[in-house]
N, C-alpha and C positions, 0 to 999 in steps of 0.2 A: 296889803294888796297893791300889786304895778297895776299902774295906770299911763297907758301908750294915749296920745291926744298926735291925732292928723290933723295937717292942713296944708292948702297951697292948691285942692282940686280947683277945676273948673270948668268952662266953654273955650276950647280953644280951638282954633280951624286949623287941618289938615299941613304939615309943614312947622307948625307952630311948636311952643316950647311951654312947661312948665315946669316945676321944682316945688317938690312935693317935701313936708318935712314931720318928723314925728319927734315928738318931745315926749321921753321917760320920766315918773317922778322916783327914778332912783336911779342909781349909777349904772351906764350902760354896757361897764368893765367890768358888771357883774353878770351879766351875760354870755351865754355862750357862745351865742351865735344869733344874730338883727337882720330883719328882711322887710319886701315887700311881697305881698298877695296881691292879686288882683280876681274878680268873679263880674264876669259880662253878665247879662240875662240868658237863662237854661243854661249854660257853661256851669262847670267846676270850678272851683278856683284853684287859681298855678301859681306856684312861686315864680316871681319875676325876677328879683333879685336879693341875694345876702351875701352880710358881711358877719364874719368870725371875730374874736378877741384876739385873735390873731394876724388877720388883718388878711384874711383867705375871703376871696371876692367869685361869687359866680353868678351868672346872669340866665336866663331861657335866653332859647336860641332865637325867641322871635322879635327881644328886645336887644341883641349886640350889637355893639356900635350907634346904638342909637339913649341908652339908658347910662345912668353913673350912679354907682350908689358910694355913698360916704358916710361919714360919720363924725362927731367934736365931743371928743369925752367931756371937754369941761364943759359942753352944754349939753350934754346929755339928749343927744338928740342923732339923728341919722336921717338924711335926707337923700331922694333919688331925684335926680335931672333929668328929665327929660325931654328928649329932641327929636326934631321929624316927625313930628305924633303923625299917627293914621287914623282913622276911623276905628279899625281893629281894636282899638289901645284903648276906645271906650270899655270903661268897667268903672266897677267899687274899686279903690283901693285900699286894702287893710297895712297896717303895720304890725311886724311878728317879733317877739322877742322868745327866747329859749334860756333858759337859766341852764337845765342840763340836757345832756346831749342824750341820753338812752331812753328819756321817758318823756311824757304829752304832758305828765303831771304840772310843770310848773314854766307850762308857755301859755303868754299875755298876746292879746290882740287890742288893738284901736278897733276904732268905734267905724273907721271907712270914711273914705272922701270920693265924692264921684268926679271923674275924670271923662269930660263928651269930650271927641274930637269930630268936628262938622261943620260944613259947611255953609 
């Protein structure tokens, strides 16, 4: 069983920065394809951003320019930057991981880190 572990949530005010990171216990070049979720209260939750083993990068449109997502195979891990936070950008943030591409079958989630931004 993958097991995705977040961290790096927190309180931070409006303009502010954090750098959020999730740690895989297995190689994360065994994946298809690494991201981040995020779900407010009553929202859905939306991909914010992934990365491919290919190294194919895409973001929502309500985090560009302002979000980076990365990744360090040898630590097995993928972490998103974030900057400018808004209030909006409060949410849960999940970590996604995708082993294959065509099925749900054998995609891992984190456990969620909560992310306030406020004043």
């Amino acid at each position: 069983q993958v097991q995705l572990v977040e961290s790096g949530g927190g309180l931070v005010q409006p303009g502010g920065s954090l750098r959020l990171s999730c740690a895989a216990s297995r190689s994360i070049s065994s994946f298809h394809r690494m991201g981040w979720y995020r779900q407010a209260p009553g929202k859905e939750r939306e991909l914010v951003a992934s990365i491919t083993n290919g190294g194919s990068i895409g973001y929502a449109d309500s985090v560009k320019g302002r979000f980076t997502i990365s990744r360090d195979n040898a630590e097995n891990t993928i972490y998103l930057q974030m900057n400018n936070l808004k209030p909006e950008d409060t949410a849960v943030y999940y970590c996604h991981a995708k082993r294959v591409p065509i099925t749900t079958a054998y995609d891992y989630w984190g456990q969620g880190t909560q992310v306030t931004v406020s004043s």
